[in-house]
N, C-alpha and C positions, 0 to 999 in steps of 0.2 A: 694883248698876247696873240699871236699868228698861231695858227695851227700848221705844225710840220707839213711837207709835203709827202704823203701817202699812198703811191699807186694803187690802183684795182688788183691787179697782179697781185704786189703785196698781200692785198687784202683775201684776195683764195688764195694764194697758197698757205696762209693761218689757217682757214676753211680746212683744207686739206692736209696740212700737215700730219695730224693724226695719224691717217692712210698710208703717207710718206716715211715720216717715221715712227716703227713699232719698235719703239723697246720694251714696252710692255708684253709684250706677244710671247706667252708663256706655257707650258704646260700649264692644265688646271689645277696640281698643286700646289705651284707658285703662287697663285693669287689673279685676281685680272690685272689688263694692262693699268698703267698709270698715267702713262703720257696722256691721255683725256682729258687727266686734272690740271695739267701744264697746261695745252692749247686751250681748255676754256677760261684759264687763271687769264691766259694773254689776251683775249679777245673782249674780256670783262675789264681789265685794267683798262685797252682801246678805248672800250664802248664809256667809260667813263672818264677817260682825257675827251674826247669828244665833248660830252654832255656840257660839262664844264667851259668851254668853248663860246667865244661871243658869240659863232653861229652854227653852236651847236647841236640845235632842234635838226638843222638841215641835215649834217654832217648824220645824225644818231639815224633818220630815214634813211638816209644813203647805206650808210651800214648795215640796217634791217635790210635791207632789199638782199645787198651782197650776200649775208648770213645765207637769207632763204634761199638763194640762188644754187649756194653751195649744199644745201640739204637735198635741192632738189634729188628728185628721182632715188630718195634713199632704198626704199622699199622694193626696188626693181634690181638695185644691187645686192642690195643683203638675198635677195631669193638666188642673184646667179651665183655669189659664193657660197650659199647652201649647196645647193648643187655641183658645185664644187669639191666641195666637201664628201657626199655622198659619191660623188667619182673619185675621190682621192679614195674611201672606203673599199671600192672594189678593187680599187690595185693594190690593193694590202699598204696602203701607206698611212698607216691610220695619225702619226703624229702632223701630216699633214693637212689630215681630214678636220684635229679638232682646231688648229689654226685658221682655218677656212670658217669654222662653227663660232669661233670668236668675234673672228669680224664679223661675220652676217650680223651676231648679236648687237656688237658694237654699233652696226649701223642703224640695227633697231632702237636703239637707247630712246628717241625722241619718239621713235613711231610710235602707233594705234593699234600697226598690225598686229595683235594677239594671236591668231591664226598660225600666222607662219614662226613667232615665237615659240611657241609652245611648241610645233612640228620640228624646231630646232635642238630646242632645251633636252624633247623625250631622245632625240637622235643622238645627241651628246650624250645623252645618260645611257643609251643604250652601249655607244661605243668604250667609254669609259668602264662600263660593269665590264665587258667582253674583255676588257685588257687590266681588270681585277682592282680598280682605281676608286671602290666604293664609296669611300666617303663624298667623293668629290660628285661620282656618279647621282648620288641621294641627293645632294644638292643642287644638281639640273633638275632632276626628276619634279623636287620642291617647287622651283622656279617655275618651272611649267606647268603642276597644281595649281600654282598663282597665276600664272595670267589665262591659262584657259577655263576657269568657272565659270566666267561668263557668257561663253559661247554656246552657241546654236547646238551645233555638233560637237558632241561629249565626244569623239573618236581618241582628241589629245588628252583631255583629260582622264579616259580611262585609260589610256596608256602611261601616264603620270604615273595613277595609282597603281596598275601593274609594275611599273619599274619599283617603286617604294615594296612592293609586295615581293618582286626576287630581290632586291637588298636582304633585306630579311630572312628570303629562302635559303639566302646562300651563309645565311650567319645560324644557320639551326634554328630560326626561332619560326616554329611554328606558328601560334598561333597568331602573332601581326602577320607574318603574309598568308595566312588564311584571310583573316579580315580583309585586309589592300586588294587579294584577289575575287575577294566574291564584292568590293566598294562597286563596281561598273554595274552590276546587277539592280542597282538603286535607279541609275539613270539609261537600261539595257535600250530598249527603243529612243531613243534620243541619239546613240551612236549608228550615227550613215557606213559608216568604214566595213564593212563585211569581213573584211581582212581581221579587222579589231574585234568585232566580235569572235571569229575565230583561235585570235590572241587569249581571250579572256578566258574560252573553253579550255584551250591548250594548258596555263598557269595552273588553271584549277586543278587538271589532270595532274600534275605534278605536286601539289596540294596533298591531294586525298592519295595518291602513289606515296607519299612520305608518311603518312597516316597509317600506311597498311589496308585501307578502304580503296579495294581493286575494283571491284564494283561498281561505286562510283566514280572512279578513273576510269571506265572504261565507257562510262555513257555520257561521260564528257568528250573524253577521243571523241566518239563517237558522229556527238555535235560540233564540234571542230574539223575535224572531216566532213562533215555535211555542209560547212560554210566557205570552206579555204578554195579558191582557185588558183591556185598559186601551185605549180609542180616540186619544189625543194620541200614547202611546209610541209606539202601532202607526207610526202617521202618519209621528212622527219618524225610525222603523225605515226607513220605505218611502224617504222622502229622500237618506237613510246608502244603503242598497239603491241608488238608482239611481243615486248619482254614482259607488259603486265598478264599476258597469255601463259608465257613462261613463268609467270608467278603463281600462276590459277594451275600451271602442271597441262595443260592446252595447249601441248606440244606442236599438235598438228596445225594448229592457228598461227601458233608464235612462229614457227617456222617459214611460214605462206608470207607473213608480213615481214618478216625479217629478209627474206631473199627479198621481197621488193623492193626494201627499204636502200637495199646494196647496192639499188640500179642509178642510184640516186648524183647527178652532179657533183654534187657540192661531197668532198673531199671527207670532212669532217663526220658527217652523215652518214658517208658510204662506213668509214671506218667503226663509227660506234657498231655500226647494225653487225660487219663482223667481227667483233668482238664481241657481242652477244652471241652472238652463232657458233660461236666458239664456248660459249657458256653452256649452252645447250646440253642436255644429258646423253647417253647411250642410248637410252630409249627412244628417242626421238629420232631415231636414225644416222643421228652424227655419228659420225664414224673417227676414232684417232689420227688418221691420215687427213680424214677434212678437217678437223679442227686445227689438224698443224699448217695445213693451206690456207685456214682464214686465220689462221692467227699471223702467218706470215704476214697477208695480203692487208690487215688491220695495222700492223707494225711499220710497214711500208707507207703506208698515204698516213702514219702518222708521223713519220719521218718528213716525208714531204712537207706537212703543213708545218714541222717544227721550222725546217728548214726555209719555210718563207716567211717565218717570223724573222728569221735571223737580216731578209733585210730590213725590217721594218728600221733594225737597229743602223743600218747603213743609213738608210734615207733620212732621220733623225739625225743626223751629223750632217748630212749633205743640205738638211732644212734649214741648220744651225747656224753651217758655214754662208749658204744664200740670204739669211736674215741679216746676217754680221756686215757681209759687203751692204746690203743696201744701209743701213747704219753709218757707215763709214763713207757714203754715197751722199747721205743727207744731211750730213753734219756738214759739209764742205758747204751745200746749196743754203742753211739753214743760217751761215754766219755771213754770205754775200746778202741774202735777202732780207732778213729780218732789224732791228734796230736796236742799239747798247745792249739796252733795258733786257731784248730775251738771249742777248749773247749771256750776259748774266746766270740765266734758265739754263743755257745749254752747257754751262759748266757745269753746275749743278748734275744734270743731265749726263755727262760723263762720269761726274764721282757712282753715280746710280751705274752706269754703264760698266762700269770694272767692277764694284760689289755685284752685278748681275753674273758677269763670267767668274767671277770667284766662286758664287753659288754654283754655278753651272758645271764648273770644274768640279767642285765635289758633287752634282748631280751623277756626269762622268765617272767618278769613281764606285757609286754607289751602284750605279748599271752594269761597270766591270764585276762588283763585288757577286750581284746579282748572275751575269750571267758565268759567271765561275760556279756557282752554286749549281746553277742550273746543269752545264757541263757533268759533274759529277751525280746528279739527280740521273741525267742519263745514261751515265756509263753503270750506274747499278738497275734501271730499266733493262740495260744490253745483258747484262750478268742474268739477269733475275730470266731476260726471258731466252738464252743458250739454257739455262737448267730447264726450262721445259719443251723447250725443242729434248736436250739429251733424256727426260722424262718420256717424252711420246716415243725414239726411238729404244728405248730401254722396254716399255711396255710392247709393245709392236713386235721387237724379239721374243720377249717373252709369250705371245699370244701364238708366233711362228711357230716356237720349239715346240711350247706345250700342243699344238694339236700335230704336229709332226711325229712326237714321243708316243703319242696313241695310234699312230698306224703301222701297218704290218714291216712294211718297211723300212721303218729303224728299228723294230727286231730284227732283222732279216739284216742288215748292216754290220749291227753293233756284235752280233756274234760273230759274219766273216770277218771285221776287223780284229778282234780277239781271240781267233780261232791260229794254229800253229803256222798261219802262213803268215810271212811276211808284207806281202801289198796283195789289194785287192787285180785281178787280171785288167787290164785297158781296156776290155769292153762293162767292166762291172763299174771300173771306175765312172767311165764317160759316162752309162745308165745313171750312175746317185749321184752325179754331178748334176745334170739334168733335172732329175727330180728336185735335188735340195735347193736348186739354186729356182726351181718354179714353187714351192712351198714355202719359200722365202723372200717371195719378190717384195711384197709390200714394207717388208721390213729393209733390205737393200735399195730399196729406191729413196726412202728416206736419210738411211745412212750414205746412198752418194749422191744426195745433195749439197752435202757438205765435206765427202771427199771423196774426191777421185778413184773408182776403184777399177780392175781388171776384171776379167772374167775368172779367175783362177783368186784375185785379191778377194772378190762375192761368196766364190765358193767355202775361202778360210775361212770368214767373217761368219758363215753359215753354219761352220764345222767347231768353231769356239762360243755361238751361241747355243749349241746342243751338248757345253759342255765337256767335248772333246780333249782329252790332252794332247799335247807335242807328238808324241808315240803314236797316237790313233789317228791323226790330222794325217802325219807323213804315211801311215796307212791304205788310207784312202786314197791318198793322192799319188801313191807309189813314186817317193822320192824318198830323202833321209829327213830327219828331225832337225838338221844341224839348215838343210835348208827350208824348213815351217819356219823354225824362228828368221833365218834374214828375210823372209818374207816379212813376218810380223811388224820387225825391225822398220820394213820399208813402209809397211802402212801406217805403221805411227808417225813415220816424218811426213806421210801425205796430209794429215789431219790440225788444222788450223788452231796455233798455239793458243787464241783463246780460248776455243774449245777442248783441246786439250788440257787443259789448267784446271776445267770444270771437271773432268772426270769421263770424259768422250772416250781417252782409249781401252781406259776401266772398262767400261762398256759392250765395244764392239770387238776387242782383240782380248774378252773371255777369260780376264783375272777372277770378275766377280762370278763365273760360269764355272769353274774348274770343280765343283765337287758338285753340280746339278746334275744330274739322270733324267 
């Protein structure tokens, strides 16, 4: 019996195949790739047509050699699509990030390296929790439990056990990630990573902050701060620091850290810390005005970050569609090059191929489903937060009139308006226009934020939160009633129908003011 003739070529491109074609290359709740089990089913069938072979001892060395040939330098690869990966991470493309965290793995399958396994698995696990995919997250986390116990430097492994320990945090259950987060304290000197140790104070902090035990949150900060050189973590430290400040009623602390905390890069960061700032009480110096400025300014860069989630959802299609071509790329090279026997495989390999886009198709749907939800999750975030913008500017008039109603001066008003003259003379006017319209700045400057007013529009708005009616407006203003109202008329069309719908002209154009003194 002759043994076929079998190029070298042939022989890597089985080697490589794998690489070539990923139809396996899946999000992580799909499962891992499968083609693996293909190309070693093929190389194994090979490796024992060979054996069998009158001079097959020769043929089976020749093969080993090619195999090792093609392994070479796995290790050197799998580290540059880590790295990869970690840049796909910062451009916000994270479903490309964990395709990149697959391979790298895949091409560990055979390797020793534990090291950069485990520095994979926690990164994986990290990004998966970040994009709320826990189950799957817990089982990196696992994996890298496993391969790094044995190593030198505890660094991955207590990162393992931290990732296991927020699984947990984020499921309410206290007391396993209590446990998971104080596990790194058993092997604390064994971990080189500075960084990690600073990781491990951080968790805790969050631990004992869910406990109610501020205390010891705060002498964790503490030590997490003393360890972190890192300018983001610091920042995110200072945040955590001031709102457990603001839980101890340490107003003047919580605030010193919380403005640091806002100077912060990273987007997400800056936002928590004003929206804590915005939590803040009166006491502490926050003022109505600045609360409605950081809560703007919180709203805004959370908008931002939503909005660069939205491509995440772009680039995941554009991942989909570049996967699909090289598939269709390689099937064409895979039925020139290969023999009967795995043309057989790649049919196979297509029925897999369409039950793949089938799934994928209802993947598709479920993501539409999802970010339809999300859509409307938003539009009642936008509701919820115009009712407290119309809340601050509702309080802020109210804060205006009332200490205006205690000065001499709207006594000294409210009876010439009321008194048997018909309008106030042009110089009395211009005088309490003057005044009302400076005793009521703070509250006009928030109301024409959101709409346009005049200088005469400021003044009404000033004269219907003091509870003025029609009569005593056109008073003041020495015109008639007939034209206060198409004033009115016009300010309500200047004011932005969502906000209008909330209850905005209620508001400022003095329905709900009409019987206050």
């Amino acid at each position: 019996m002759k043994l076929p003739f079998v190029s070298t070529l042939t022989f890597r491109y089985l080697c490589h195949y794998e690489d070539k074609m990923r139809f396996g290359v899946a999000k992580p709740e799909t499962g891992f790739p499968f083609v693996s089990a293909f190309t070693f089913s093929y190389l194994w069938e090979l490796f024992y047509f060979l054996s069998v072979m009158k001079r097959g001892f020769i043929y089976t060395i020749l093969l080993s050699i090619l195999l090792g040939s093609c392994n070479h330098h796995d290790t050197e690869k799998a580290e540059i699509l880590y790295q990869n990966g970690v840049e796909m991470e910062k451009r916000y493309m994270p479903d490309s990030a964990v395709i990149f965290y697959h391979k790298a793995l895949k091409r560990l399958d055979e390797s020793n390296d534990n090291e950069l396994k485990s520095k994979i698995y926690n990164q994986l696990g990290d990004l998966l929790l970040e994009h709320n995919i826990y189950e799957t997250a817990r089982s990196a986390y696992q994996q890298a439990l496993y391969v790094s116990k044995e190593l030198a430097d505890k660094s991955n492994l207590s990162h393992a056990y931290r990732g296991i320990g927020k699984y947990h945090f984020l499921y309410k259950d206290r007391d396993s990630a209590f446990y998971y987060f104080e596990k790194p304290f058993e092997f604390f000197p064994e971990i080189k990573n500075r960084e990690e140790r600073s990781s491990v104070y951080n968790n805790l902090t969050s631990a004992y902050k869910l406990k109610n035990d501020i205390k010891s949150a705060l002498e964790c900060n503490a030590k997490a701060l003393s360890l972190t050189n890192d300018e983001v973590k610091r920042l995110r430290n200072y945040a955590v620091r001031g709102q457990l400040f603001a839980m101890q009623m340490q107003y003047d602390s919580a605030l010193f850290y919380l403005e640091q905390a806002s100077r912060s890069e990273e987007k997400s960061v800056k936002a928590s810390a004003y929206f804590k700032l915005a939590d803040l009480p009166e006491k502490s110096g926050i003022t109505d005005s600045m609360k409605y400025r950081y809560l703007q300014e919180a709203y805004r860069l959370s908008d931002s970050i939503e909005n660069m989630a939205v491509s995440h959802q772009i680039d995941r299609q554009e991942q989909i569609r570049i996967t699909s071509d090289l598939k269709e790329q390689n099937h064409i090279r895979l039925i020139v090059s290969i023999t009967v026997s795995i043309i057989v495989v790649l049919l196979l390999s297509i029925v897999v191929f369409f039950i793949y886009r089938k799934h994928l198709k209802r993947r598709n749907e479920r993501i539409f489903a999802h970010k339809w939800e999300r859509q409307e999750a938003r539009a009642q975030e936008n509701e919820n937060r115009e009712l407290q913008i119309i809340d601050i500017i509702r309080k802020a008039g109210e804060t205006c009139s009332k200490h205006f109603k205690e000065s001499n001066i709207y006594t000294d008003l409210y009876k010439k308006i009321n008194s048997d003259k018909e309008s106030l003379s042009y110089n009395e006017q211009k005088s309490f226009q003057t005044t009302i319209l400076k005793e009521f700045d703070t509250y006009l400057q928030q109301v024409s934020s959101i709409v346009p007013l005049t200088d005469n529009d400021a003044f009404l708005c000033a004269l219907l939160q003091l509870g003025f009616s029609t009569k005593e407006c056109a008073a003041c203003r020495g015109i008639s009633s007939e034209t206060i109202r198409s004033q009115r008329t016009r300010i309500r069309k200047k004011i932005p129908q969502n906000f209008l719908s909330q209850g905005l002209g209620i508001v400022i154009l003095g329905e709900e003011n009409l019987s206050k003194r």
